[in-house]
C-alpha positions as CSV (number, residue, x, y, z in Angstrom):
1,X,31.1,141.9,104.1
2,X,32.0,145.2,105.5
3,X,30.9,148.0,103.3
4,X,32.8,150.8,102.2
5,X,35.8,148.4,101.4
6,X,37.3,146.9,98.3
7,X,37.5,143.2,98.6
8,X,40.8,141.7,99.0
9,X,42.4,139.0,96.4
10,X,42.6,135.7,97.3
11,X,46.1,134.3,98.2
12,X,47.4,131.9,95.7
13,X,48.3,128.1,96.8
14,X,51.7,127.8,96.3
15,X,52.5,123.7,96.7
16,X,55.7,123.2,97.6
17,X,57.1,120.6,94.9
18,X,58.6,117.3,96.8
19,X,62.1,116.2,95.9
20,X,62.4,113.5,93.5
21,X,65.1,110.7,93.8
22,X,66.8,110.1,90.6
23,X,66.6,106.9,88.9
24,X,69.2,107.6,86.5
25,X,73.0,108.0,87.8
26,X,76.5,108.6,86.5
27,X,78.4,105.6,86.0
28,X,81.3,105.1,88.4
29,X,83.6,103.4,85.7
30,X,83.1,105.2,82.3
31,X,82.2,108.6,84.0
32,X,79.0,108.6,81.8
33,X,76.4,111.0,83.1
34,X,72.9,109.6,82.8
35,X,73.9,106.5,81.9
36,X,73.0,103.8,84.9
37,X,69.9,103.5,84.8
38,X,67.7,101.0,87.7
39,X,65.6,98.3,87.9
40,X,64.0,97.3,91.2
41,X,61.9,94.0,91.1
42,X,59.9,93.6,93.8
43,X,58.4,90.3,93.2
44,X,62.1,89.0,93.5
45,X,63.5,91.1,95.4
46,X,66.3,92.6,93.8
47,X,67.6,95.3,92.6
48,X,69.6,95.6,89.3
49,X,72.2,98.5,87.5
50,X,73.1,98.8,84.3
51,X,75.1,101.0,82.5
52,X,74.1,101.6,78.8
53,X,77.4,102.4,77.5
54,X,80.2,100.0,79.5
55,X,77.9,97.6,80.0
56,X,79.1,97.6,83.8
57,X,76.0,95.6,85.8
58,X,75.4,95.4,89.2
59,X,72.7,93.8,91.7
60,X,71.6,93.3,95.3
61,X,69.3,92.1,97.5
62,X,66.6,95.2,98.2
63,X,63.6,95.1,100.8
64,X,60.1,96.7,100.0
65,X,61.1,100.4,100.9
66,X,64.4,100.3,98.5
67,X,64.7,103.0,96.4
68,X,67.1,103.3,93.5
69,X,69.3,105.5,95.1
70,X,69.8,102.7,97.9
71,X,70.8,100.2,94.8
72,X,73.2,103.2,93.7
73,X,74.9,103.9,97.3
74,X,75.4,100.1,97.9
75,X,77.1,99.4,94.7
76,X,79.1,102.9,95.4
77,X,80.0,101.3,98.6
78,X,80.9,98.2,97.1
79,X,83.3,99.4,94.5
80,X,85.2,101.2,97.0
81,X,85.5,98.5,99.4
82,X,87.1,96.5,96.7
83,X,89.1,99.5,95.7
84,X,90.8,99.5,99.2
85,X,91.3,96.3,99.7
86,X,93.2,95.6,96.0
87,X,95.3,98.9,97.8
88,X,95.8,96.8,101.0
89,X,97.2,94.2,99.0
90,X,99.5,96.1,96.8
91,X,100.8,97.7,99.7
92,X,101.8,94.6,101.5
93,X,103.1,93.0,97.9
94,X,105.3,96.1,97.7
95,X,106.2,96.1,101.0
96,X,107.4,93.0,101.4
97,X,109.2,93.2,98.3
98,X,111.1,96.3,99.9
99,X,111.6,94.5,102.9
100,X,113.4,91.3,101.0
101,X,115.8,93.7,98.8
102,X,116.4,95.8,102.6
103,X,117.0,92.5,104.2
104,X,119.2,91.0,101.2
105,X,121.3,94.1,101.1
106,X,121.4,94.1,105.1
107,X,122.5,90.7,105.2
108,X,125.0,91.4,102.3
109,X,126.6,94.2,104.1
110,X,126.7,91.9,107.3
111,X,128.3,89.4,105.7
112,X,130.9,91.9,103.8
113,X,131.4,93.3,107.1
114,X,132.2,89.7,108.7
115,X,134.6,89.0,105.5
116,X,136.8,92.0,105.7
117,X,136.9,91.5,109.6
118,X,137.9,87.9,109.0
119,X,141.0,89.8,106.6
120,X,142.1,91.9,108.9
121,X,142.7,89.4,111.5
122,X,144.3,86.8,109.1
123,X,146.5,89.5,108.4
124,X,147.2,90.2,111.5
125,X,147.7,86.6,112.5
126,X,150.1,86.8,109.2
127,X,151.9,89.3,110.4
128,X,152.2,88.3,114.2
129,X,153.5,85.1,112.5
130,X,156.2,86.7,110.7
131,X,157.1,88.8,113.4
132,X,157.4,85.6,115.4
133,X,159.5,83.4,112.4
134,X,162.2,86.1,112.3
């Protein structure tokens, strides 16, 4: 203690507060906030979603470190994989639908083409036929 001075406060701790993970998500069909809520059973090893209002349900396989928000991003990550691929497919359906009517009207046109060629040379054979039974 050195005299002649007042003593000084003491500093407070101040803990800095850890991030928490949510348990609790926003469904990615009914757009319900709060509403998926997760169950991770470690006995069995899996890892379950449910969403209290449409009922949607989900599980995987987790390990011992899983945390809910892994459940969450793999069932995120499944829904959009499906999402593209039902795309893919419509795609192609569609495409190959245009590519029939293209290829119906293409061969149409072809063969209107080939009809009105085969008219103007029978009548031109017509005609050179005439010309020759004068």
């Amino acid at each position: 203690i050195k005299m002649g001075r007042r003593k000084k406060a003491a500093k407070k701790v101040v803990k800095k507060k850890n991030p928490t993970v949510s348990k609790v998500f926003k469904c990615l069909f009914c757009s319900t906030d709060g509403s998926v809520s997760c169950h991770l059973d470690f006995n069995a090893m899996i890892g379950s979603l449910v969403c209290r209002v449409c009922e949607e349900k989900f599980q995987t396989t987790i390990n011992s470190l899983s945390d809910p928000v892994d459940v969450f991003s793999e069932w995120l990550d499944e829904t959009t994989n499906l999402q593209i691929q039902e795309n893919n497919q419509r795609k192609v359906v569609r495409h190959s639908l245009n590519n029939d009517v293209v290829d119906n009207t293409n061969e149409n046109d072809d063969n209107d083409e080939n009809i009105i060629r085969s008219n103007r040379y029978s009548n031109n054979n017509n005609e050179i036929d005439d010309i020759d039974d004068d």
